[in-house]
N, CA, C and O atoms as a DFTB+ gen file, in Angstrom:
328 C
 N C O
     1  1      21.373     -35.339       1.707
     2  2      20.145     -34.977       2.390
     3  2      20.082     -33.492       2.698
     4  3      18.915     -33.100       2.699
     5  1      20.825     -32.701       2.918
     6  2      21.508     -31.378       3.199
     7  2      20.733     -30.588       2.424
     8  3      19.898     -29.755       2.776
     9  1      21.202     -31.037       0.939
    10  2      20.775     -30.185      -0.158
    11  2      18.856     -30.318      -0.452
    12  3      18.216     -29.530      -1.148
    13  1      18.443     -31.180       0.084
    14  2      17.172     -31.528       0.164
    15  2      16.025     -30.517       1.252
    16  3      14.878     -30.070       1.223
    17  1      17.165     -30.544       2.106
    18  2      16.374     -29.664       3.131
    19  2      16.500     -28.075       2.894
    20  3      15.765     -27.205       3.361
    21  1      17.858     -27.883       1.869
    22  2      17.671     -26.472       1.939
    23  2      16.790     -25.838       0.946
    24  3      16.143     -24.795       1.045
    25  1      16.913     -26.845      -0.235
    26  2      15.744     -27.063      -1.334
    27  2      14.263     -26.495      -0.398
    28  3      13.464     -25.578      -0.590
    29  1      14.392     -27.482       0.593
    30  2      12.297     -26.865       1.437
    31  2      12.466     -25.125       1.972
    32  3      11.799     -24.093       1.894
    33  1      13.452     -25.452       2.397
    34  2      13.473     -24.135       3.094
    35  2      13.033     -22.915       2.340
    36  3      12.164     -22.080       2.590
    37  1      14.180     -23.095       0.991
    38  2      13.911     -21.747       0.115
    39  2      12.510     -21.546      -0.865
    40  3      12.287     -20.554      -1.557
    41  1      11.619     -22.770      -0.734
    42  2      10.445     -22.744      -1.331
    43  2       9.553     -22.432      -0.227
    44  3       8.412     -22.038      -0.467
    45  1       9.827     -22.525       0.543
    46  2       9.622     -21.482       1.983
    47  2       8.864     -20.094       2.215
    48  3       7.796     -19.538       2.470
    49  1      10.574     -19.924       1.860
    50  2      11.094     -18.591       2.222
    51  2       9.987     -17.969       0.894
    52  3       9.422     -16.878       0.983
    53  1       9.825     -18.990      -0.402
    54  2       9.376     -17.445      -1.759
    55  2       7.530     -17.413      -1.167
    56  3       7.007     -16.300      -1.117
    57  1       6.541     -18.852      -0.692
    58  2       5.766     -18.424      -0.003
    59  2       5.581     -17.472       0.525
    60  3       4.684     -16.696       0.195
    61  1       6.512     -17.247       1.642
    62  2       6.433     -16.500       2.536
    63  2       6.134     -15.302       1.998
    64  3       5.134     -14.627       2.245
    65  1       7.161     -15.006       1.134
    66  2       7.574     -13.575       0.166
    67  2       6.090     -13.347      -0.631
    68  3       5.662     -12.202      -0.781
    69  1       5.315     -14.565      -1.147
    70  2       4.321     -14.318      -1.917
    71  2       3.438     -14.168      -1.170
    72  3       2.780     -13.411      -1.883
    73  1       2.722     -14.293      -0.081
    74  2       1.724     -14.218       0.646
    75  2       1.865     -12.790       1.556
    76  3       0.949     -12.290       2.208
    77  1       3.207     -12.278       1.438
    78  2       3.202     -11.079       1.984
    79  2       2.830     -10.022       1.175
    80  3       2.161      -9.040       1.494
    81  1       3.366     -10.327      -0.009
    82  2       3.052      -9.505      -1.122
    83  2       1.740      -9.604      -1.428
    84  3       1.287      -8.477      -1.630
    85  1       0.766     -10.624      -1.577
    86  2      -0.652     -10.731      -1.611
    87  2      -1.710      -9.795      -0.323
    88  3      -2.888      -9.442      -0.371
    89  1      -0.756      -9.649       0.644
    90  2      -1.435      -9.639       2.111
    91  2      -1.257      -7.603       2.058
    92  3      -2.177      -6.887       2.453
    93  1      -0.008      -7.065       1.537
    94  2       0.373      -5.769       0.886
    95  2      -0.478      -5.771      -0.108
    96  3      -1.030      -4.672      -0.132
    97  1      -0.865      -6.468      -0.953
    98  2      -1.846      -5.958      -2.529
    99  2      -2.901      -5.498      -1.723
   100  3      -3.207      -4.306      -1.684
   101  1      -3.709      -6.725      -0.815
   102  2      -5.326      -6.392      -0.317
   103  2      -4.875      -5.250       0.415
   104  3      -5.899      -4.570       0.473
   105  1      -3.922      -4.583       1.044
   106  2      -4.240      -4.097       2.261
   107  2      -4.359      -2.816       1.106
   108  3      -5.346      -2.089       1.211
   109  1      -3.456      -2.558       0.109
   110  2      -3.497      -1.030      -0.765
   111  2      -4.384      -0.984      -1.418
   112  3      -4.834       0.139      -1.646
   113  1      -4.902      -1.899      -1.887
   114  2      -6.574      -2.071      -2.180
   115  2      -7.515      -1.182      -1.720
   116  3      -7.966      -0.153      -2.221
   117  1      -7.796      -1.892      -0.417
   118  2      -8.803      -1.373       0.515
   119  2      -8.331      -0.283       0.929
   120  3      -9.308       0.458       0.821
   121  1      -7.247       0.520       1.454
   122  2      -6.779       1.863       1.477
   123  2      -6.831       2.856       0.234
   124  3      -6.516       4.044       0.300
   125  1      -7.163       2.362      -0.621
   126  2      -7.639       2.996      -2.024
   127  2      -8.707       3.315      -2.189
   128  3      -9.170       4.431      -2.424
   129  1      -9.427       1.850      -2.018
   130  2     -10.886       1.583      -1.965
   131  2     -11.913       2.949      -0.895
   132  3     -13.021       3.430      -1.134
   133  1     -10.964       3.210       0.254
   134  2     -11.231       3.486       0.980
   135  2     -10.872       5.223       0.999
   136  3     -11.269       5.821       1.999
   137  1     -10.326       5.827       0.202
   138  2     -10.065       7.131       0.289
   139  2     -10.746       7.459      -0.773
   140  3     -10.894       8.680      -0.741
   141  1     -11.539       6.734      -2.264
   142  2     -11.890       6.841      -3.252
   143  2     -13.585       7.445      -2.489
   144  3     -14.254       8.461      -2.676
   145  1     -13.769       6.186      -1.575
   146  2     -15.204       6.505      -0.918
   147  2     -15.225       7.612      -0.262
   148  3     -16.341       8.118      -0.143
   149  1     -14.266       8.207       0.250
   150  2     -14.108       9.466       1.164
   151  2     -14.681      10.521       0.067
   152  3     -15.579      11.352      -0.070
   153  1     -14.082      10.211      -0.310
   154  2     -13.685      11.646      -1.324
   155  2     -14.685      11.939      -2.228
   156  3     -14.741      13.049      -2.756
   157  1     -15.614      10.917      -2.503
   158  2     -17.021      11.158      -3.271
   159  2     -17.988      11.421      -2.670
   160  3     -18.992      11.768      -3.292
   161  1     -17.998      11.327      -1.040
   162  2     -19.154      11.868      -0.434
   163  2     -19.164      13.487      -0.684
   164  3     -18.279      14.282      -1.002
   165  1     -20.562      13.618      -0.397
   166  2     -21.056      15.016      -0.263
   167  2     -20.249      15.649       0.779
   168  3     -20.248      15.127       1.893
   169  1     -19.458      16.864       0.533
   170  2     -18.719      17.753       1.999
   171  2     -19.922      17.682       2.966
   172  3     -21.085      17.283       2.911
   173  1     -19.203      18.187       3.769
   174  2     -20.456      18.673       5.483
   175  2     -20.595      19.405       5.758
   176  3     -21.030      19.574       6.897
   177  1     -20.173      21.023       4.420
   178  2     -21.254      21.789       4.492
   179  2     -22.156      22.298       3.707
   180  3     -22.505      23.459       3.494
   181  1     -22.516      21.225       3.275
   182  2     -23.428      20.975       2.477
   183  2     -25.165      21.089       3.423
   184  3     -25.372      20.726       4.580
   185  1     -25.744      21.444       2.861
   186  2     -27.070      21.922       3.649
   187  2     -28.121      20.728       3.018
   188  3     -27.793      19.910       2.158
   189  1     -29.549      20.839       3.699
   190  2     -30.259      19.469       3.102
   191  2     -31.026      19.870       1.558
   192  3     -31.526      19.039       0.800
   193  1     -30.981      20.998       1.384
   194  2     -31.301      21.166      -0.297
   195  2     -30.559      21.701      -1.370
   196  3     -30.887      22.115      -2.482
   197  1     -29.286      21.579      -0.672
   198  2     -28.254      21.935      -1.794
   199  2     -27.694      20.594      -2.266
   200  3     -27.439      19.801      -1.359
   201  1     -27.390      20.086      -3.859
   202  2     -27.419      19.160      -4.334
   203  2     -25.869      19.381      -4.929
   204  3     -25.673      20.374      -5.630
   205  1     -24.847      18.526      -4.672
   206  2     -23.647      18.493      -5.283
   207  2     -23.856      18.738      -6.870
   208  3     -23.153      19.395      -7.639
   209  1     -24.591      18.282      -7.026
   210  2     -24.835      17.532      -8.941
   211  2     -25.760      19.057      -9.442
   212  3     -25.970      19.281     -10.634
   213  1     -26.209      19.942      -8.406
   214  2     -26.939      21.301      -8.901
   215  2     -26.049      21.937      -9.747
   216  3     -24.846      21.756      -9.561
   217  1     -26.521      22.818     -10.853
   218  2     -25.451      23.145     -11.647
   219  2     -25.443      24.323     -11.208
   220  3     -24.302      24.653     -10.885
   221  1     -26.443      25.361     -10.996
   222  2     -25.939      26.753     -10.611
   223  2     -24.831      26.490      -9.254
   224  3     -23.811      27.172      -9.156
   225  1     -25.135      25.568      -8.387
   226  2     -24.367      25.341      -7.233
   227  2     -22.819      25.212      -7.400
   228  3     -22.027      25.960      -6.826
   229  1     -22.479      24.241      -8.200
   230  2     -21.432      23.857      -8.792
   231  2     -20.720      25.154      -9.923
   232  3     -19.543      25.208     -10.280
   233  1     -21.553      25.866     -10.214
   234  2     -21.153      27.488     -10.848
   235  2     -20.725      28.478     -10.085
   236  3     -19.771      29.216     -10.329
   237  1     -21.762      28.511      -8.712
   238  2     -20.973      29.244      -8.092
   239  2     -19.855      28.807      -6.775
   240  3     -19.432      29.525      -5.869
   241  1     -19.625      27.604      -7.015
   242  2     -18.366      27.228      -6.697
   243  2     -16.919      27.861      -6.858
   244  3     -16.059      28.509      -6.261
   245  1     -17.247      27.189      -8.162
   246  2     -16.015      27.741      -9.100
   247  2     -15.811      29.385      -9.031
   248  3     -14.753      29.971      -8.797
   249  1     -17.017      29.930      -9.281
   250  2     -16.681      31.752      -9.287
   251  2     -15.721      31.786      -7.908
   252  3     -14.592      32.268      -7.815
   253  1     -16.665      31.007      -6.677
   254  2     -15.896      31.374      -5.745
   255  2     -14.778      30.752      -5.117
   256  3     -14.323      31.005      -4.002
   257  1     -14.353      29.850      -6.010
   258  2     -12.904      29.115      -6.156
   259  2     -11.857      30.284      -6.775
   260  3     -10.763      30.437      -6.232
   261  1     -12.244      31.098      -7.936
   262  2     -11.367      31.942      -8.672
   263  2     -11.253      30.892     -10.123
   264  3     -10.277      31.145     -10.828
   265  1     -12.120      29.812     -10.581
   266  2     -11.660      29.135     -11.391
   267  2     -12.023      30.085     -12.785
   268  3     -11.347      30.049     -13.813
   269  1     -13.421      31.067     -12.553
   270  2     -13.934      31.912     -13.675
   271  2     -14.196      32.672     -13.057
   272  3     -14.427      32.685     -11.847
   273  1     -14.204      33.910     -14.262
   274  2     -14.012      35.363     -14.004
   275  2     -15.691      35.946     -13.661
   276  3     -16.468      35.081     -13.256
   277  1     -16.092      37.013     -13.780
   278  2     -17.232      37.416     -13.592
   279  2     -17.789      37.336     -14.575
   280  3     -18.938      36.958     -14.349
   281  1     -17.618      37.482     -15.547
   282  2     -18.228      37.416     -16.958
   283  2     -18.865      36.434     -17.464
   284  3     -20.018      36.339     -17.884
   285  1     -17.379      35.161     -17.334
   286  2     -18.256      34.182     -17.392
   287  2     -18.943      32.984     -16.669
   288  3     -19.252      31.842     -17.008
   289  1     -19.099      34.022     -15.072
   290  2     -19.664      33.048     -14.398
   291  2     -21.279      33.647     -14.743
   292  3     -22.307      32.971     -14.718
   293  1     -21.152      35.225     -15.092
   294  2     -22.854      35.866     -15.567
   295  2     -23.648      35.039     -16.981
   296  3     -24.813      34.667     -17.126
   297  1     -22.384      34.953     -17.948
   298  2     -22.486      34.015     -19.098
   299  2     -23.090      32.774     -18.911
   300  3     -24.137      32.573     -19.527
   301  1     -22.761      32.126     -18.375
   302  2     -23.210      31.087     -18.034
   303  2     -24.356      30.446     -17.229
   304  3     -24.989      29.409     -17.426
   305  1     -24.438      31.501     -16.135
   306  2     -25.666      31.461     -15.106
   307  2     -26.975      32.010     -15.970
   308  3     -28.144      31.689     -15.753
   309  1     -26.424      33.058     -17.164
   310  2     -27.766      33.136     -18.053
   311  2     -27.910      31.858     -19.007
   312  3     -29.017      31.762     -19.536
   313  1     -27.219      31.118     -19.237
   314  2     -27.878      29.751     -19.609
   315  2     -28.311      28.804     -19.147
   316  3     -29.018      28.043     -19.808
   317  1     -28.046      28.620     -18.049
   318  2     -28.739      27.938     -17.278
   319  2     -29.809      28.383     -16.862
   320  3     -30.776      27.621     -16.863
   321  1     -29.929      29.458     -16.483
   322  2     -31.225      30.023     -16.566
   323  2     -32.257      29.727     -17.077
   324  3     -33.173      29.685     -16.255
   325  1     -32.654      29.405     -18.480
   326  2     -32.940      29.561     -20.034
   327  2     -33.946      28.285     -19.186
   328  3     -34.768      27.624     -19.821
């Protein structure tokens, strides 16, 4: 009978183990879920007619990130222009 009961126990114990691990999946999920949404909002200083998705806006980002040089941030702002 011994061996019967320890038999329940350890089918138990891997429940246990699996529902924690299920209960860890949702929680990194939604902490994913949840920094993904952060991070796609519009910043806050953002003004009410400046548009993330504007392209001169997003041009002169970058110039003033250091991502492009002067040249071709002029290069470029004359095509958009157009």
């Amino acid at each position: 009978m011994g061996g019967g009961m320890m038999a329940h126990m350890g089918s138990m114990g891997l429940w246990a183990l699996l529902w924690t691990a299920a209960v860890v999946a949702v929680l990194a999920v939604l902490a994913i879920g949840s920094v993904w949404l952060i991070r796609r909002e519009p910043h806050a200083g953002s003004g009410p007619g400046e548009s993330r998705t504007d392209p001169v806006q997003i041009l002169k980002g970058r110039y003033a990130a250091g991502e492009i040089d002067e040249g071709e941030f002029e290069r470029r702002l004359a095509v958009l222009s157009r």
